[in-house]
N, CA, C and O atoms as CSV, one atom per row, in Angstrom:
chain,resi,resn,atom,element,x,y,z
A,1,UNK,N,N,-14.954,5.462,24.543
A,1,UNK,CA,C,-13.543,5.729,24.654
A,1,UNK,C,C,-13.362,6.960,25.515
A,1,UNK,O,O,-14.306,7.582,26.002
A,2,UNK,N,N,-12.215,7.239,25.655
A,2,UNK,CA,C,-12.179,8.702,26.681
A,2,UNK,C,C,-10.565,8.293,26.880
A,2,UNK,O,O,-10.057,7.293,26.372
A,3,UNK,N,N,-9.953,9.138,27.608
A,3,UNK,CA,C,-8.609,9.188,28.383
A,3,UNK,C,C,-8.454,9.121,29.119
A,3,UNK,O,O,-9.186,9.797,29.842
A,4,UNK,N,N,-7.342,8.250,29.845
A,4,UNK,CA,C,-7.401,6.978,30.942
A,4,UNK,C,C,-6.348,8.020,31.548
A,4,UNK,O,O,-5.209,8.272,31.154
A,5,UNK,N,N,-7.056,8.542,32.605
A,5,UNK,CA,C,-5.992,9.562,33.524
A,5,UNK,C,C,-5.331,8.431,34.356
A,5,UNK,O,O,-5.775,7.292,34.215
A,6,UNK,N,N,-4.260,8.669,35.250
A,6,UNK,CA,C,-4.008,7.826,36.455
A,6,UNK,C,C,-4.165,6.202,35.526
A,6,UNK,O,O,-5.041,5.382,35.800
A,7,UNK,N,N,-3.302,6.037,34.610
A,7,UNK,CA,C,-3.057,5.238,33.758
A,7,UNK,C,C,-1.808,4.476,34.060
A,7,UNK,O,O,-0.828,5.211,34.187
A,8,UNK,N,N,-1.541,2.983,34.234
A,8,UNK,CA,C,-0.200,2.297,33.601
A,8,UNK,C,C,-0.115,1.526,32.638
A,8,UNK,O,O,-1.149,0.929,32.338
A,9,UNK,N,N,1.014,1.294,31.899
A,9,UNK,CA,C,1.509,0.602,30.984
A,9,UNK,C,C,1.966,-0.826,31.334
A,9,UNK,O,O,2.762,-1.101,32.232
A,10,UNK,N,N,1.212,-1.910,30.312
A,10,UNK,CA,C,1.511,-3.386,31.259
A,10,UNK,C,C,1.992,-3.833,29.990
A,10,UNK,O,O,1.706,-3.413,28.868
A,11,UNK,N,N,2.979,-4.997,30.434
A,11,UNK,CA,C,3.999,-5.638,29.509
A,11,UNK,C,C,2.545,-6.259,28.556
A,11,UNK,O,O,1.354,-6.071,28.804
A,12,UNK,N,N,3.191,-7.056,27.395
A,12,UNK,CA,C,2.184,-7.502,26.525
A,12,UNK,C,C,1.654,-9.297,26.821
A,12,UNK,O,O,0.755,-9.936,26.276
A,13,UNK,N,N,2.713,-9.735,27.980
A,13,UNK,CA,C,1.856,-10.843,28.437
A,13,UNK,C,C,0.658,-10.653,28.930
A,13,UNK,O,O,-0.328,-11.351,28.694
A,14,UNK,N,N,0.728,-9.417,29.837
A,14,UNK,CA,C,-0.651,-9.228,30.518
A,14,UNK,C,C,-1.659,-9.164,29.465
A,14,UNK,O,O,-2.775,-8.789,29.825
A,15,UNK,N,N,-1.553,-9.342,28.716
A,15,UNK,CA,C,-2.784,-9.905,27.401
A,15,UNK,C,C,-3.722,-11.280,27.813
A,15,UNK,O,O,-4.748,-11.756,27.326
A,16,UNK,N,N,-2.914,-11.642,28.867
A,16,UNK,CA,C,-3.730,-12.843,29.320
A,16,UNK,C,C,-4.729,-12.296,30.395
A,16,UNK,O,O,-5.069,-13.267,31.071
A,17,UNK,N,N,-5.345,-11.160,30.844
A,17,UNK,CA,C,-6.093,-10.748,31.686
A,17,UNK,C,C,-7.429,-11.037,30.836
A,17,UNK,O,O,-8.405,-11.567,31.368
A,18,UNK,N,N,-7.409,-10.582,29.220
A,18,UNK,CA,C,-8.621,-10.864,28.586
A,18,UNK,C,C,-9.240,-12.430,28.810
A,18,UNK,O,O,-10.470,-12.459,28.823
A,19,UNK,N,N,-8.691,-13.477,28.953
A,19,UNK,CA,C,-8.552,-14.816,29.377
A,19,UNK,C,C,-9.152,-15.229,30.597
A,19,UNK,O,O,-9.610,-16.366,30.712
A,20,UNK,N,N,-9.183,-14.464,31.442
A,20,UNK,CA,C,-9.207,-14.615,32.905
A,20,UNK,C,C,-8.301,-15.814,33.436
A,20,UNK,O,O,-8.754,-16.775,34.059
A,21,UNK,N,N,-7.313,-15.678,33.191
A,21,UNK,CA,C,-5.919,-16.637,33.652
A,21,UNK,C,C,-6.272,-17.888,32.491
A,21,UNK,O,O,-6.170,-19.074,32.804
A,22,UNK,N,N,-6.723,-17.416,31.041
A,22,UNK,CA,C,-5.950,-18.816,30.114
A,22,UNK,C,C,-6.967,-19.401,30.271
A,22,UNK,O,O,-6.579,-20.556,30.093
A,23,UNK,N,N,-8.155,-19.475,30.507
A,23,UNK,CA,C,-9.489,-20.061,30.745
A,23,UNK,C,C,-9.895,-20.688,29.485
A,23,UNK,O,O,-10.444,-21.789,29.438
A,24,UNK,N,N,-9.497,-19.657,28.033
A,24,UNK,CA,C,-9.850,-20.125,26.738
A,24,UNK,C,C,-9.644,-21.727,26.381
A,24,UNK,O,O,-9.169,-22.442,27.264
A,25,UNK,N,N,-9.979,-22.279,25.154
A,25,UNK,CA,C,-9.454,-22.916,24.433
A,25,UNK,C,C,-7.917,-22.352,23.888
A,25,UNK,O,O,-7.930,-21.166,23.557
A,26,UNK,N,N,-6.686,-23.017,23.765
A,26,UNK,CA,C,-5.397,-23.030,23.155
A,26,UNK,C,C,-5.447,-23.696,21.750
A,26,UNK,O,O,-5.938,-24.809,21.564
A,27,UNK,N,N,-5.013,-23.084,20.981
A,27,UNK,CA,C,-4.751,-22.832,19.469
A,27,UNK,C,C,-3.168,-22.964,19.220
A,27,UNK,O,O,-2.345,-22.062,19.061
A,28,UNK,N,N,-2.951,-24.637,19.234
A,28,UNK,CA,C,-1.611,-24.970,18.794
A,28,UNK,C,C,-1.428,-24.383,17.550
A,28,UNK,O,O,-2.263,-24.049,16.710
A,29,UNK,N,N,0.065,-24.284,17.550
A,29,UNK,CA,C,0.578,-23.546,15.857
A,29,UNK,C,C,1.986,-23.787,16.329
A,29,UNK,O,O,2.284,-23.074,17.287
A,30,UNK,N,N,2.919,-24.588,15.919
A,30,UNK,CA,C,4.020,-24.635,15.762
A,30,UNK,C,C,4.746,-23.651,15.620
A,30,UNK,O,O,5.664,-23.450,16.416
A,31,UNK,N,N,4.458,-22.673,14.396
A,31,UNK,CA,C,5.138,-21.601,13.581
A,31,UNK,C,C,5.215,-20.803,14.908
A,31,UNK,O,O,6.376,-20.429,15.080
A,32,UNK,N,N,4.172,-20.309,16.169
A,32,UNK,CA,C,4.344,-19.093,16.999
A,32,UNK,C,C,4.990,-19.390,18.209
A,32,UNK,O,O,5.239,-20.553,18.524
A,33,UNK,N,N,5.251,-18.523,18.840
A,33,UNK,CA,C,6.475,-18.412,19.789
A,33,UNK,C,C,5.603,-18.422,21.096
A,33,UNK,O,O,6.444,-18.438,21.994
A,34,UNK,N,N,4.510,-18.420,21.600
A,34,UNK,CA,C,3.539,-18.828,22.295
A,34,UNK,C,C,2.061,-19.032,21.581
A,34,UNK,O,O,1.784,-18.760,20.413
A,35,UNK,N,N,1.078,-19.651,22.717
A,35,UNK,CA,C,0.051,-20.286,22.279
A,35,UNK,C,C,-0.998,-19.187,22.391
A,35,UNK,O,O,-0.990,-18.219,23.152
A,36,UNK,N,N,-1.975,-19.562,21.406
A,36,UNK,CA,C,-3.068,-18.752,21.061
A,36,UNK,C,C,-4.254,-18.527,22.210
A,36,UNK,O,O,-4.036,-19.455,22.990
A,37,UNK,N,N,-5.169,-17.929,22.622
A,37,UNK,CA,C,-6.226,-18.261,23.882
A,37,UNK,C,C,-7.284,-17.994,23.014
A,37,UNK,O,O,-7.072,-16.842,22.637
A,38,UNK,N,N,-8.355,-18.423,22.454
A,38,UNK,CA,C,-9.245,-17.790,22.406
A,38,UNK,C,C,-10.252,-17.265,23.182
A,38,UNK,O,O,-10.697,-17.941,24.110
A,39,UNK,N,N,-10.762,-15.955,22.904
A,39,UNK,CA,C,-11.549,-14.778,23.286
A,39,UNK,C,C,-12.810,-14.288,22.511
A,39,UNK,O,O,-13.045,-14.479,21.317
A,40,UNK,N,N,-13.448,-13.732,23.266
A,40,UNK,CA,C,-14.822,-13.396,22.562
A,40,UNK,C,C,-14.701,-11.901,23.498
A,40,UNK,O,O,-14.875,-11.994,24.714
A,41,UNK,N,N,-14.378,-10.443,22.845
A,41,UNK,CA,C,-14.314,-9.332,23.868
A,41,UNK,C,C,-14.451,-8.233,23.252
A,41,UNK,O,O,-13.456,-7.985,22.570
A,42,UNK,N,N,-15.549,-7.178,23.171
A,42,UNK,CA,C,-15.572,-6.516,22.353
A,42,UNK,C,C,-14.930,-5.312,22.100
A,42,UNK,O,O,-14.823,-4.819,23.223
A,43,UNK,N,N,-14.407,-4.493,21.253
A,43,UNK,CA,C,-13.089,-3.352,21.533
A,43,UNK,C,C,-13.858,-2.633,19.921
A,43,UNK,O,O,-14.763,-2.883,19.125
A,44,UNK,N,N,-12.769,-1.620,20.163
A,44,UNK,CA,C,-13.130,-0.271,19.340
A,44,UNK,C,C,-11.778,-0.139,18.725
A,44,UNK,O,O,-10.882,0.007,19.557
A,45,UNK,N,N,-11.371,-0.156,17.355
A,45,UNK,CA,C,-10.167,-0.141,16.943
A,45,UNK,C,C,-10.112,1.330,16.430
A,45,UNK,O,O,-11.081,2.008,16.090
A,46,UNK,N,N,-8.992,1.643,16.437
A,46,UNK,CA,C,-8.640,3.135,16.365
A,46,UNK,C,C,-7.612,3.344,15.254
A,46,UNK,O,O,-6.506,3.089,15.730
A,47,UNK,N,N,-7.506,3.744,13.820
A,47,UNK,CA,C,-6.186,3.918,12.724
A,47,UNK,C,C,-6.035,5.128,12.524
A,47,UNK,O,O,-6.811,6.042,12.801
A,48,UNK,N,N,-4.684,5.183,11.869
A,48,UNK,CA,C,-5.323,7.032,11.231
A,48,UNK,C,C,-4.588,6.631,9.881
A,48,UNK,O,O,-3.587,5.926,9.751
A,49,UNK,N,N,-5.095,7.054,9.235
A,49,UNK,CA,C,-5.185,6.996,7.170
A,49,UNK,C,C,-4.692,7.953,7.005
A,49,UNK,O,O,-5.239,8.617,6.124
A,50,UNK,N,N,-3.565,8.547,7.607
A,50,UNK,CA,C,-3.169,9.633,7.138
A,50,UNK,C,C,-3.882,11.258,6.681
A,50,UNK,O,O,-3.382,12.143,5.986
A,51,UNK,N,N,-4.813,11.223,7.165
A,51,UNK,CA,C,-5.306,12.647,6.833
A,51,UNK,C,C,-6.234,12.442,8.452
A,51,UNK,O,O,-5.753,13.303,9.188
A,52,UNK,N,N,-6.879,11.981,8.911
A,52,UNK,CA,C,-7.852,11.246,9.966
A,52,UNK,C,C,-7.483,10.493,10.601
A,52,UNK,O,O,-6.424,9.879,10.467
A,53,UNK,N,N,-8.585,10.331,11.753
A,53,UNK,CA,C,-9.010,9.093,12.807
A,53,UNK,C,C,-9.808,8.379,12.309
A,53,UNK,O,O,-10.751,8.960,11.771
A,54,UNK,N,N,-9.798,7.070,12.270
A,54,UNK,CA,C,-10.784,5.753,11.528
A,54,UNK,C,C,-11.073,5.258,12.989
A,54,UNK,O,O,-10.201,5.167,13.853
A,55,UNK,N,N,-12.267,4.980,13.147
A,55,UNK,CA,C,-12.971,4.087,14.070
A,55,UNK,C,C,-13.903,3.246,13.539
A,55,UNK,O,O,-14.789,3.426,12.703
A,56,UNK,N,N,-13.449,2.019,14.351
A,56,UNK,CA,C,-14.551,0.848,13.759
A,56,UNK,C,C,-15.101,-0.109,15.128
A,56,UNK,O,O,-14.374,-0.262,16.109
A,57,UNK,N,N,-16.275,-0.625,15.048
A,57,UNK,CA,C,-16.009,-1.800,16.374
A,57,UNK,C,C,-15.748,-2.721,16.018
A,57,UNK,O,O,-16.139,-3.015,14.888
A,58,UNK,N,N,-15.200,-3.378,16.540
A,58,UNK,CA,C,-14.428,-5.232,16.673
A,58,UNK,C,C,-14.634,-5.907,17.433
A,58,UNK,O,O,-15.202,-5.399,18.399
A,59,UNK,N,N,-14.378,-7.216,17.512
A,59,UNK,CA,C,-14.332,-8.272,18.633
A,59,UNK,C,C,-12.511,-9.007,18.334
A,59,UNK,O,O,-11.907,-9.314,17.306
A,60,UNK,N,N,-12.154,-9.047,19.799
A,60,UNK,CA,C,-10.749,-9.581,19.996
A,60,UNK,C,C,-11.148,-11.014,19.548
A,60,UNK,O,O,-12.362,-11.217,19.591
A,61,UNK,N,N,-10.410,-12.007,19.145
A,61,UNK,CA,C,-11.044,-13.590,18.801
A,61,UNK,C,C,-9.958,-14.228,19.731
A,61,UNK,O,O,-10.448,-14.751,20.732
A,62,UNK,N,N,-8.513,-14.312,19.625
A,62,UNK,CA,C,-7.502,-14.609,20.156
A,62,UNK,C,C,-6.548,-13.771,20.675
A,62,UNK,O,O,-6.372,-12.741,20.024
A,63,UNK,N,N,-5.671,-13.964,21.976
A,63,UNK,CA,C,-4.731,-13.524,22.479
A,63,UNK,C,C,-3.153,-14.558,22.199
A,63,UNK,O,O,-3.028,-15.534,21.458
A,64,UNK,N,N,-2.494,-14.140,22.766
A,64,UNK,CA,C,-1.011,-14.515,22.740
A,64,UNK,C,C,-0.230,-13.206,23.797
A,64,UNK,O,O,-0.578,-12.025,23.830
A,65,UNK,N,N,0.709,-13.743,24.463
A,65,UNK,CA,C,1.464,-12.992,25.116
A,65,UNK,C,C,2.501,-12.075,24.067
A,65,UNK,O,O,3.532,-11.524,24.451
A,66,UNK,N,N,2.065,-12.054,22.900
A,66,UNK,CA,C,2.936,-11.317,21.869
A,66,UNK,C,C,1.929,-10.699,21.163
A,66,UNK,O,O,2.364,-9.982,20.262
A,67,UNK,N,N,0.724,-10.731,21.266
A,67,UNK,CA,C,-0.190,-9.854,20.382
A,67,UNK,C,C,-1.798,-10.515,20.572
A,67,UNK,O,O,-2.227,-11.149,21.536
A,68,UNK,N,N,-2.555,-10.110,19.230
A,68,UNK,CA,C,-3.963,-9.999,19.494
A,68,UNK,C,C,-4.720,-10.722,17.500
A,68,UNK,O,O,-4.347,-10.564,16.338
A,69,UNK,N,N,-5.372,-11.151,17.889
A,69,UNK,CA,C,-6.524,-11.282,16.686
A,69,UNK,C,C,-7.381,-10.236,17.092
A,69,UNK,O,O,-7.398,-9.898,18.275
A,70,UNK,N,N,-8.164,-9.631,16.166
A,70,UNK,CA,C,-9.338,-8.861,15.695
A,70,UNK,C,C,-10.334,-8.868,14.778
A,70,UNK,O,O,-10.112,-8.530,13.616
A,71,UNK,N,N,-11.358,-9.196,15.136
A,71,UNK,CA,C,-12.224,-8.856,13.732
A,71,UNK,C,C,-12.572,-7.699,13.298
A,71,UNK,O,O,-12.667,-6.884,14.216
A,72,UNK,N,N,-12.724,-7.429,12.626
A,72,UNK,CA,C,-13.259,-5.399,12.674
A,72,UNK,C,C,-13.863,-5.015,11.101
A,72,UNK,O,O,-13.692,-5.729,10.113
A,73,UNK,N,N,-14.338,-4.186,11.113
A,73,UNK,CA,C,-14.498,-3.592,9.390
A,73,UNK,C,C,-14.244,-3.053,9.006
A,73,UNK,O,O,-14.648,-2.666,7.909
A,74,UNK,N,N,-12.994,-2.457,9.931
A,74,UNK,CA,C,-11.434,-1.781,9.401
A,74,UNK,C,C,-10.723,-2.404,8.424
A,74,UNK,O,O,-10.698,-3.594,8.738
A,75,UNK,N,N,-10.134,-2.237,7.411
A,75,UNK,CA,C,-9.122,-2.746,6.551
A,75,UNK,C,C,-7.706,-1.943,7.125
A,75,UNK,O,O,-7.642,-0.713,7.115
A,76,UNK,N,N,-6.741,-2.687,7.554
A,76,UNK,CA,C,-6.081,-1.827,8.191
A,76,UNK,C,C,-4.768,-2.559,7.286
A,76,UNK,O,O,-4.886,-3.671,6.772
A,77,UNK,N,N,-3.517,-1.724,7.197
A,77,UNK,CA,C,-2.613,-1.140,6.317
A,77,UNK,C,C,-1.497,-2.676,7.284
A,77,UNK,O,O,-1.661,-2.901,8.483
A,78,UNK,N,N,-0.700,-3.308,6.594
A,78,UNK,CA,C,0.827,-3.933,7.274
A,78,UNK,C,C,1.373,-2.971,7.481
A,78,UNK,O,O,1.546,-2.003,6.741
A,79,UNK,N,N,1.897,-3.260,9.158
A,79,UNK,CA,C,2.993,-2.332,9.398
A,79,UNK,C,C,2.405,-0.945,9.869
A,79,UNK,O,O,3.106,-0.009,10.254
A,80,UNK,N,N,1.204,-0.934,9.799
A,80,UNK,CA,C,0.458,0.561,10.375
A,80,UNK,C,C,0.639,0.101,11.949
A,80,UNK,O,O,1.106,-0.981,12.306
A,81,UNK,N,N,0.088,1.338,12.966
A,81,UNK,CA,C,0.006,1.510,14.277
A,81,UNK,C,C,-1.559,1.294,14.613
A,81,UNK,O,O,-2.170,1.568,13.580
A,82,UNK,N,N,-2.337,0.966,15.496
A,82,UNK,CA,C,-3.455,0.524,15.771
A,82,UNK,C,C,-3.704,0.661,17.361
A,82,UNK,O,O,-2.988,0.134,18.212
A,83,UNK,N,N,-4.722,1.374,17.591
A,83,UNK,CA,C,-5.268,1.303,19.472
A,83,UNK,C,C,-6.278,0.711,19.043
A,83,UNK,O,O,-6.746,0.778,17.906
A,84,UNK,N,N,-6.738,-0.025,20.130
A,84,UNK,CA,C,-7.992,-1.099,20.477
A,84,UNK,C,C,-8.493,-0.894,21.700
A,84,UNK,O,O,-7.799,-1.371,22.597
A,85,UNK,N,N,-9.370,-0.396,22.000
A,85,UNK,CA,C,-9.924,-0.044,22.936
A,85,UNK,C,C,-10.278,-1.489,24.123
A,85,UNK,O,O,-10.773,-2.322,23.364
A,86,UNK,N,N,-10.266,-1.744,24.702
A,86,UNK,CA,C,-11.082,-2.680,25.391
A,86,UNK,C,C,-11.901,-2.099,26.641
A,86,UNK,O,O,-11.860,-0.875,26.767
A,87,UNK,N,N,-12.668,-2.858,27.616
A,87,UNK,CA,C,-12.707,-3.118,28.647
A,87,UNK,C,C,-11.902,-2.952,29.715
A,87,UNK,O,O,-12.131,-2.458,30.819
A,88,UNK,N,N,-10.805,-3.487,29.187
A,88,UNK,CA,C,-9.775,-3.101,30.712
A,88,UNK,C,C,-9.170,-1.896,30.482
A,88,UNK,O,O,-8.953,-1.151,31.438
A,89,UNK,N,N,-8.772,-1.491,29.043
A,89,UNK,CA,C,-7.513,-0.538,28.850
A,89,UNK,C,C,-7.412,-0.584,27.276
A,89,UNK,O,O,-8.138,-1.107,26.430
A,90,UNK,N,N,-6.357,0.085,27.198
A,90,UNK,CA,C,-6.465,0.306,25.744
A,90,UNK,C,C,-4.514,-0.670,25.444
A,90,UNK,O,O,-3.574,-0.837,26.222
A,91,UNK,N,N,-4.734,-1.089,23.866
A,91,UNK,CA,C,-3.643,-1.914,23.482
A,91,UNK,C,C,-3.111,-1.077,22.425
A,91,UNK,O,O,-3.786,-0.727,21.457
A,92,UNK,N,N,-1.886,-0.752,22.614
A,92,UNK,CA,C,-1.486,-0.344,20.674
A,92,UNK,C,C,-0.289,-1.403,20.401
A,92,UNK,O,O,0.544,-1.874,21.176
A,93,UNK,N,N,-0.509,-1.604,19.013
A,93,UNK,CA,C,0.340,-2.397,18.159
A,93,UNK,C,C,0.305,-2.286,16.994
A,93,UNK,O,O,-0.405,-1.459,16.422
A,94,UNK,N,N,0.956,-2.980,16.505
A,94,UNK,CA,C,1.431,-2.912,15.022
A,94,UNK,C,C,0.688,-4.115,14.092
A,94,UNK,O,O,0.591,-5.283,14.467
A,95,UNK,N,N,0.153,-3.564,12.732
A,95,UNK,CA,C,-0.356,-4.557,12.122
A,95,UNK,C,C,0.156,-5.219,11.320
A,95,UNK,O,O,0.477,-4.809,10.205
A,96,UNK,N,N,0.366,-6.638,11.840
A,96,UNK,CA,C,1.180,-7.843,10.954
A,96,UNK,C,C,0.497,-8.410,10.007
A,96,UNK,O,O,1.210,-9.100,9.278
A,97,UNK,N,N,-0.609,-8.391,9.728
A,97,UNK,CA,C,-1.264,-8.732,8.373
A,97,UNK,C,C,-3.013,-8.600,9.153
A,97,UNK,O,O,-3.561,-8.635,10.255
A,98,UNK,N,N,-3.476,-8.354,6.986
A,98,UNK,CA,C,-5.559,-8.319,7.679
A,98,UNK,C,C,-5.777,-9.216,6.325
A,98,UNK,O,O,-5.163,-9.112,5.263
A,99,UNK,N,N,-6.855,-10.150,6.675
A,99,UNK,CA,C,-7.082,-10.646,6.075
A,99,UNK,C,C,-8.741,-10.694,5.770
A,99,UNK,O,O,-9.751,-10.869,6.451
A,100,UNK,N,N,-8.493,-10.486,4.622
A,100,UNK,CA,C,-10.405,-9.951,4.316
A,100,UNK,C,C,-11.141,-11.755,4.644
A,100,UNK,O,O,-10.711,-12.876,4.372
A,101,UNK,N,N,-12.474,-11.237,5.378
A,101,UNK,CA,C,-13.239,-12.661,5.385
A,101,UNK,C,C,-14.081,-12.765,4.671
A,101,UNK,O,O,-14.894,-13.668,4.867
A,102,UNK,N,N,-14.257,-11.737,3.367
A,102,UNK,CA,C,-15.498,-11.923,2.275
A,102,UNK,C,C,-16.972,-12.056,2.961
A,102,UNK,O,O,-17.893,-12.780,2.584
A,103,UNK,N,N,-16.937,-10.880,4.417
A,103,UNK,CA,C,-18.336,-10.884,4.557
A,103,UNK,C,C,-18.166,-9.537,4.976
A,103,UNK,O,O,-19.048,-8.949,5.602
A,104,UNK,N,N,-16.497,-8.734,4.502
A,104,UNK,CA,C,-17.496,-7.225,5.288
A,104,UNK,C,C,-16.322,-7.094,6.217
A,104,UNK,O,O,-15.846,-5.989,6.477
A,105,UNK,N,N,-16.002,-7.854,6.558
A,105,UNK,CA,C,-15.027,-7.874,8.269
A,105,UNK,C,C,-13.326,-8.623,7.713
A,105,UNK,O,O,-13.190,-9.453,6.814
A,106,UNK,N,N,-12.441,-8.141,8.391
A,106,UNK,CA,C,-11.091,-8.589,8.270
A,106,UNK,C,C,-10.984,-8.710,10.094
A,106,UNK,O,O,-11.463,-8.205,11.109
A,107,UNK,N,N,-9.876,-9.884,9.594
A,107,UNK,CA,C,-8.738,-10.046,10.957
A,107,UNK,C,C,-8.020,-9.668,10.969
A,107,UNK,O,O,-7.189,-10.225,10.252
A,108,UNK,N,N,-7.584,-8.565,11.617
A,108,UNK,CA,C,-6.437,-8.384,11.670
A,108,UNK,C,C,-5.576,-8.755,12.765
A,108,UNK,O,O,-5.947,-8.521,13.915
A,109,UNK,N,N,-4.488,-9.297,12.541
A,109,UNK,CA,C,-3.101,-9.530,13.553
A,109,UNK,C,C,-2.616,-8.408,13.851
A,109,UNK,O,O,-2.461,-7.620,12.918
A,110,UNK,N,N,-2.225,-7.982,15.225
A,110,UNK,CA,C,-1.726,-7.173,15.920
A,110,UNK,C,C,-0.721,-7.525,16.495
A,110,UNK,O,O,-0.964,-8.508,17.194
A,111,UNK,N,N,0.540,-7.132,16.561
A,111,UNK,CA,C,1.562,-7.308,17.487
A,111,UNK,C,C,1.837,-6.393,18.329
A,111,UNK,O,O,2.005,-5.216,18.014
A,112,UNK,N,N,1.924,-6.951,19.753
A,112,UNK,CA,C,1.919,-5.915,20.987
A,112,UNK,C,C,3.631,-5.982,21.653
A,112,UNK,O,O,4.077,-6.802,22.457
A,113,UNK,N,N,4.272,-4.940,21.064
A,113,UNK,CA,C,5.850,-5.029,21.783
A,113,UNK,C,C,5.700,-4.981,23.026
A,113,UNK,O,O,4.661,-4.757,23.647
A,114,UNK,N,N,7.137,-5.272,23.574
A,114,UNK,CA,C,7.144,-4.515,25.029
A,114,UNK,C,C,7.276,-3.098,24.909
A,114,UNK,O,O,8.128,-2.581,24.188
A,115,UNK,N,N,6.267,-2.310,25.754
A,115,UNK,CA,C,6.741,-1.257,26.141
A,115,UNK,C,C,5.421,-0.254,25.260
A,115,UNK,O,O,5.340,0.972,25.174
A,116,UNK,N,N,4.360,-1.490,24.607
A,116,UNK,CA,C,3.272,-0.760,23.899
A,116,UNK,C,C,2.250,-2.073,24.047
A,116,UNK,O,O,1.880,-2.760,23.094
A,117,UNK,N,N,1.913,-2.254,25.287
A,117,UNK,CA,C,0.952,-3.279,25.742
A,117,UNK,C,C,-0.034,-2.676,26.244
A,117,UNK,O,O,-0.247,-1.499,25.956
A,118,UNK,N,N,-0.769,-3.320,27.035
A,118,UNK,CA,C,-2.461,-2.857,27.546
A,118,UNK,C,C,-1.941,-1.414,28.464
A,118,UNK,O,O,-0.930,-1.393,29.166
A,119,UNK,N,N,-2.941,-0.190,28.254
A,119,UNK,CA,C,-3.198,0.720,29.242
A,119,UNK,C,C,-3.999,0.765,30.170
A,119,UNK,O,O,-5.070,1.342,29.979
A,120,UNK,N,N,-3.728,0.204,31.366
A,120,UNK,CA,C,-5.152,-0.178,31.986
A,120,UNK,C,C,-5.672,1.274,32.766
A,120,UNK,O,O,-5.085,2.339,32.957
A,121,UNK,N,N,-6.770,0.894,33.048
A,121,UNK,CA,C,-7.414,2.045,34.323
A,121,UNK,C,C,-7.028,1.399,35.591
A,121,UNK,O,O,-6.986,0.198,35.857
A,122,UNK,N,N,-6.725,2.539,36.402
A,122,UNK,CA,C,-6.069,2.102,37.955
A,122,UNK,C,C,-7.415,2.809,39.076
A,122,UNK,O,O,-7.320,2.701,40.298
């Protein structure tokens, strides 16, 4: 990790860069407001618990132009704030639910607003 000098802020479609233009498999779901991509990408999730910084590593599983899957061995809070480090840039969002996988690791759902999408390096 480090700090991305000479940094911009990209809307949260650009979530499809992890994809390399949508390359994944698509993960129909009626219930969501766009389609799922799956991903295999590894990232560094970032919380703070209120007293601290929590770091864990993760792998992204799925994208959406509205947010992110994660695996991680973070247990992370609904409704908390979350950076994810990637490869390209860093993502913050909000956590819409984690769901324990009874091996150690949760998913957590991330939602990426506008205006708190990928930070890339320029």
């Amino acid at each position: 990790m480090g700090h991305f000098s000479g940094s911009s802020e990209m809307h949260p479609e650009d979530l499809r860069l992890l994809t390399g233009g949508f390359a994944g498999s698509i993960r129909a779901d009626e219930r969501r407001a766009a389609p799922r991509r799956c991903v295999s990408e590894p990232c560094t999730v970032v919380a703070f618990n209120g007293s601290e910084f929590v770091r864990a590593k993760g792998a992204v599983r799925d994208v959406s132009d509205g947010g992110m899957r994660v695996t991680t061995s973070l247990k992370a809070q609904r409704g908390s704030n979350l950076k994810v480090y990637l490869r390209l840039g860093t993502v913050v969002g909000d956590v819409r639910h984690c769901t324990n996988n009874g091996d150690g690791t949760f998913d957590v759902g991330i939602a990426v607003e506008a205006g708190h999408g990928i930070v890339r390096r320029l």
